[in-house]
N, C-alpha and C positions, 0 to 999 in steps of 0.2 A: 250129159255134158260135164257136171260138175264131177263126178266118177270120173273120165278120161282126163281131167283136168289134174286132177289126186294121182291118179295112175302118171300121169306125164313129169308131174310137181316129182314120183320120188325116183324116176329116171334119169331127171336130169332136175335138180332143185335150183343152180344160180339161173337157168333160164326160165324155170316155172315163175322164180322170185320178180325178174326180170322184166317178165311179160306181165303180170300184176302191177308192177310199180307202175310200166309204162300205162296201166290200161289207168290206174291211178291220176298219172299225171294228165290225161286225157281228160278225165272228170272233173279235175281243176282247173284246168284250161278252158273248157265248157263253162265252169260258173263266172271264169275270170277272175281267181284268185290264185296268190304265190302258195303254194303250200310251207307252213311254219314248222313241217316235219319231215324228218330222213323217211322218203318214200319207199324203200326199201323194207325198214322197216313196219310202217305200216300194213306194208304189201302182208309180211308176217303174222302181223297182228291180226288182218281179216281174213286171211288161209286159217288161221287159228280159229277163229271167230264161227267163222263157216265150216269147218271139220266137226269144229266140237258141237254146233248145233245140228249137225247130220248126227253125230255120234249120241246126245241125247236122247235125239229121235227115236233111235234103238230101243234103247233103254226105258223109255216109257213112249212105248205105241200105242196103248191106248189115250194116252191123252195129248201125245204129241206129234202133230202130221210130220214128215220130211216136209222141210226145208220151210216151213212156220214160221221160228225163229228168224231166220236168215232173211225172209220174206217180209217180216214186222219190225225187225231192230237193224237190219242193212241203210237202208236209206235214212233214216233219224242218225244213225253213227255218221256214216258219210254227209250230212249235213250240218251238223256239228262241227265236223273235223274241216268243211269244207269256210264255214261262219271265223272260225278263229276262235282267237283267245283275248279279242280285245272286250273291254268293258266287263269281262270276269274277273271275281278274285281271283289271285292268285295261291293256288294248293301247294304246299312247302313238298318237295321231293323228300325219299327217303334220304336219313342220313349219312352225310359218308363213311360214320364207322360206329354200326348199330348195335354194337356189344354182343355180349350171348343172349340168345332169344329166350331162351329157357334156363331159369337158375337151379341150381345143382344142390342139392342138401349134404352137406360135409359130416 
């Protein structure tokens, strides 16, 4: 499933996106919370999430089942994101103009 979903996602990406967000907004709505994030984006972030822990998998088969990852740190992410950000610090964003990353010797 998660293959035709990838397969679907680069055929047609704003409805792949689309269809995550809404499956997203579903999940929020089930706990009874606004979500305090562009759903789209996140949609993003856990296509991301899930490709790249499929694509791990590859990469070390011997010590990493498919879909492990996605199976142990899915639901913790999404309950996280689902709790909010009340009652945590606050982590400072990157800067708006973070200079050169790497200094150059003259």
């Amino acid at each position: 499933m998660a293959t035709e979903f990838t397969l679907y996602s680069i055929r047609n990406p704003d409805a792949a996106r689309a269809l995550a967000a809404e499956l997203l907004r579903g999940l929020y709505a089930r706990v009874g919370v606004e979500p305090d994030v562009d759903l789209d984006d996140l949609a993003r972030l856990v296509i991301a999430v899930v490709e790249g822990a499929r694509t791990q998998s590859y990469v070390e088969p011997d010590v990493l089942a498919p879909g492990r990852l996605e199976q142990q740190f899915r639901p913790r992410i999404l309950r996280g994101l689902a709790a909010g950000t009340s009652g945590l610090p606050q982590v400072p964003g990157p800067p708006s103009d973070p200079g050169p990353t790497v200094e150059t010797a003259r």
